[in-house]
N, C-alpha and C positions, 0 to 999 in steps of 0.2 A: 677596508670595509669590514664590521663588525660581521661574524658568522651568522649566517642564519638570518640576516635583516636584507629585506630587498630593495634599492634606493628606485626611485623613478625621477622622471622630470616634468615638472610642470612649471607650461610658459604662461604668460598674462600679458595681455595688452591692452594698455589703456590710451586712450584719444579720444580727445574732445569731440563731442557732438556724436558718439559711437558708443555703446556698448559693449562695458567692458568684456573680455571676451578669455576664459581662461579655459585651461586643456591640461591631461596628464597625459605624459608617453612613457616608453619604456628607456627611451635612450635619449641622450642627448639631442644626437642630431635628427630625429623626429621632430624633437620639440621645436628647433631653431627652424627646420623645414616646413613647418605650418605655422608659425610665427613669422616668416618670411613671407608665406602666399595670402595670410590675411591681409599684413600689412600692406603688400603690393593690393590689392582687393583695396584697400581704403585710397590709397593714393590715387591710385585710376578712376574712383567714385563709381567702383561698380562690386560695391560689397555688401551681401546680404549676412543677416547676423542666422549662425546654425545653432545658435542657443534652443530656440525651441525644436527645432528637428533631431535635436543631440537628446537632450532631455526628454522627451518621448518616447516609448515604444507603441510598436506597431500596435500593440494590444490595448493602450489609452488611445489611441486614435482611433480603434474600432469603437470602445464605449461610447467615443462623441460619436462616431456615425452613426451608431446605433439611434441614439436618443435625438440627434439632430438630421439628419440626410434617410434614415430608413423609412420612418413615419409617412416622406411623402411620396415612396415610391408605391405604384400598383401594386406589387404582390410585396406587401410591405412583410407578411407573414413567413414567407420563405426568404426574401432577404434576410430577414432578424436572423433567422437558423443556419444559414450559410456564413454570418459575420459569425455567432457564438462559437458554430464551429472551428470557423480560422482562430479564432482565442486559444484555441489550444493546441494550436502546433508549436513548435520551440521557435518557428521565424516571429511568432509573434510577441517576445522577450526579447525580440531586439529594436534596440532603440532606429526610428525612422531612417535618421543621417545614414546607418552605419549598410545599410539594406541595399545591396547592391545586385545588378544583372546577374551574377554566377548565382547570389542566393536564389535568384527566384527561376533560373534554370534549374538548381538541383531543387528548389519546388516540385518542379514540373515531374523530373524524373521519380520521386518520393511518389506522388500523386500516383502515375503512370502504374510503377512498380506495383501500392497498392491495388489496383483496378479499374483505379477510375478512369472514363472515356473522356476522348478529343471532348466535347462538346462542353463535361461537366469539367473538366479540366480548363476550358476556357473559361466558363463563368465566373471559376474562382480569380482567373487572370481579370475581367474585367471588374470583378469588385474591388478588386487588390489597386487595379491601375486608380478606377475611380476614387479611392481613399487617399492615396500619391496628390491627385489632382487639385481636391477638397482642399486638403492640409497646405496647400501648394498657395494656393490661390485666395482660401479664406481665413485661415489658420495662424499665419504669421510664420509659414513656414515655405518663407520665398526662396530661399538658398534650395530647397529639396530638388533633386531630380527623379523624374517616374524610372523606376527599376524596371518595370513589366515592358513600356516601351524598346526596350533594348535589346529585349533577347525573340525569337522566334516561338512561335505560338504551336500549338499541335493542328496537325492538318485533321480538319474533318471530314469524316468520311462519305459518299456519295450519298445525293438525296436519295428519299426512298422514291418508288416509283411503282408501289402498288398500289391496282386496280382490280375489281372482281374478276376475274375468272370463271368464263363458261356457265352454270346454274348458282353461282355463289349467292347473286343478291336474291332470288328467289327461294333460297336453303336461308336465310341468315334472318328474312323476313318473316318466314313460314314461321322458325325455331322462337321470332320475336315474338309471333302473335301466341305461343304455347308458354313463353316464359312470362307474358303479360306484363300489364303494366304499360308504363310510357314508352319504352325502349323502341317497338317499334315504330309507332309516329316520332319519335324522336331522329330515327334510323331513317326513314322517308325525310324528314325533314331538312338532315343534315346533306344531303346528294342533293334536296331541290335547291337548297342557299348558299350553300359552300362557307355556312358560317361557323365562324369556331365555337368549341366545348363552352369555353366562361360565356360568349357569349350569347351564347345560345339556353342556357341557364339563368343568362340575367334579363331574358325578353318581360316584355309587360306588356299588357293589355290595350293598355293608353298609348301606346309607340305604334301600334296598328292601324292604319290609314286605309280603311275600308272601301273607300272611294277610287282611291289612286292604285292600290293594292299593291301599297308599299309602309313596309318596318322599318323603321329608327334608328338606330344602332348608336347612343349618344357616345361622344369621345371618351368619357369618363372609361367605358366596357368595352375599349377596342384596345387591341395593342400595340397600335400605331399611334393614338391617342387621335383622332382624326375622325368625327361623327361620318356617318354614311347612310343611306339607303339602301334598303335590301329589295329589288322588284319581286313580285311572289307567284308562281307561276300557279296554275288550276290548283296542280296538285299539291303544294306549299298551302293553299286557301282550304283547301278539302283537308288537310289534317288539322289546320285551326277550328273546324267549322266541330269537328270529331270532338275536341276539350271541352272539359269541363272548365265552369269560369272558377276560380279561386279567391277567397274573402280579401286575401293579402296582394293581390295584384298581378303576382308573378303567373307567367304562361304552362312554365313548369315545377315540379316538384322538386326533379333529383338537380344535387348538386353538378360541379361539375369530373369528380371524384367518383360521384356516385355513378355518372352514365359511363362512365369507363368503365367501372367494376362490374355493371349488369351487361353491359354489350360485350365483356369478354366472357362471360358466363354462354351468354346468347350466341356467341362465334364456338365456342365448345358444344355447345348442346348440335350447331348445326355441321358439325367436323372442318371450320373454317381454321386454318393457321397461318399465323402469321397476320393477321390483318387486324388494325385499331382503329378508336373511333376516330383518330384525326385524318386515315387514312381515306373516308368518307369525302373531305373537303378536298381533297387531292382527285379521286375521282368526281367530283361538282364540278371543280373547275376545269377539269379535260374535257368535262361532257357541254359545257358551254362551250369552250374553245369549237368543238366539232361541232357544234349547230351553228357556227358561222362567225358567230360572235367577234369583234377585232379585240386584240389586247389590252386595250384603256378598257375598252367595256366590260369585260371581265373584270380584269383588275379594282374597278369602280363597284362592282358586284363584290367581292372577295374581300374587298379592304387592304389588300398586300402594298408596302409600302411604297415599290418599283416596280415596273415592268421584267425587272431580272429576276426579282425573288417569284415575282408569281412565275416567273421560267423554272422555277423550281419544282411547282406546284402542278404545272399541265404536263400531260405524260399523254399523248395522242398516240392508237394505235395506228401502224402504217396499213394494216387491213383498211381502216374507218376509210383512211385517207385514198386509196385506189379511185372509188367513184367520184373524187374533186378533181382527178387531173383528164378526165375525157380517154 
């Protein structure tokens, strides 16, 4: 062997009706050892070509997601930033084929290490899995297996389960009407509907059924994707009646960025901690549960997409519960 020159081996296989199909290894018998499993893979007629999963990296397969699969998801915005982000980690310089279970466990522990939590740790596992799938399925990249499948997920941590406390919603309403503005019809609003933030931001004028006294909630602005009904009780109708109408349609003004930012303004002003605005819909739908309410009926109010998730979401105090058992 000439000094200094480094030999490799590269096998080729050619067969009719197949693509051609070539590889570099380090050693010989690499090479003859997948040269051996393709060809057994042709003979059995059960061989898919890793040409395009070889050829790849994970960081050209996010470009197409990007431009192809992001555009039609709902929060098409924060998707995009979550794939740009994955662009720049070194998994995403590796080519698809080569992406295995260990890689996206020491993923995980990378993530971890930096700070990030169960939850946002899994999101990235399901855009990751869902790009696997894409490329899988649509791509010509049928040989591929999902790597995220494989390995174990981070456990998330217990639902939350707060509810006001003692003078809270009377402190938080007070501090609404002094900080002004929408927040506190908003704050009334969100405990009589148990609707969520986006959609409760994207209400409109013409979705309100006067008669029946009942709101819209088209599938487009649900997160379930599943249109619904919202029934609206006295006091749901008494803070509509309180708006102003607006030129452009919408019920309200602030985004839904923006009513988190003033209701955490409004929880400081009235020395509330710990409590958000999604944690409103959590107490809605316990305080349905405790007016009687059965669990579809709720559920059908809330929008949640099973009866278990919205088990997430009711938190009954065993005080409430005393006077239902005799």
């Amino acid at each position: 062997m000439v000094p200094g020159v480094i030999r490799v081996w590269q096998a080729h296989i050619r067969r009719r009706g197949y693509p051609a199909q070539v590889r570099t290894f380090d050693t010989k018998a690499e090479a003859q050892a997948w040269a051996a499993g393709i060809e057994n893979e042709i003979a059995r007629g059960v061989f898919l070509s890793r040409t395009e999963a070889e050829n790849t990296t994970l960081a050209g397969a996010l470009d197409r997601y990007l431009v192809e699969i992001v555009p039609q998801k709902k929060n098409a915005d924060r998707e995009g930033r979550r794939v740009k982000a994955f662009q720049d980690r070194p998994l995403a310089r590796r080519s698809m084929a080569s992406i295995q279970g260990k890689d996206i466990a020491n993923f995980i522990r990378d993530r971890q290490a930096a700070g990030a939590g169960p939850n946002t740790v899994r999101l990235d596992l399901a855009l990751l899995s869902h790009v696997f799938n894409i490329a899988r399925k649509e791509w010509g990249m049928g040989s591929l297996s999902n790597p995220v499948e494989l390995v174990r997920k981070p456990k998330l941590p217990p639902g939350r389960n707060r509810r006001f406390v003692d003078d809270e919603q009377d402190r938080l309403l007070a501090a609404a009407t002094t900080y002004g503005g929408e927040i506190g019809p908003l704050i009334t609003w969100a405990i009589e509907t148990a609707m969520r933030r986006g959609e409760i931001a994207a209400m409109r004028w013409e979705r309100i059924d006067w008669q029946t006294h009942v709101l819209t909630v088209p599938w487009e602005e649900t997160k379930t994707s599943e249109a619904r009904g919202v029934p609206l009780s006295r006091a749901a109708l008494a803070v509509l009646e309180s708006l102003p109408r607006k030129v452009d349609g919408l019920v309200w003004s602030l985004s839904p960025d923006s009513i988190s930012q003033a209701f955490e303004r409004v929880c400081e002003r009235a020395g509330i901690k710990d409590l958000t605005f999604h944690d409103l819909r959590h107490e809605a739908a316990s305080r349905l549960t405790e007016r009687g309410l059965g669990l579809l009926q709720v559920k059908a109010i809330t929008g949640h997409k099973t009866v278990q998730m919205l088990g997430k979401y009711t938190h009954l105090r065993a005080e409430d519960l005393v006077g239902k058992l005799g």
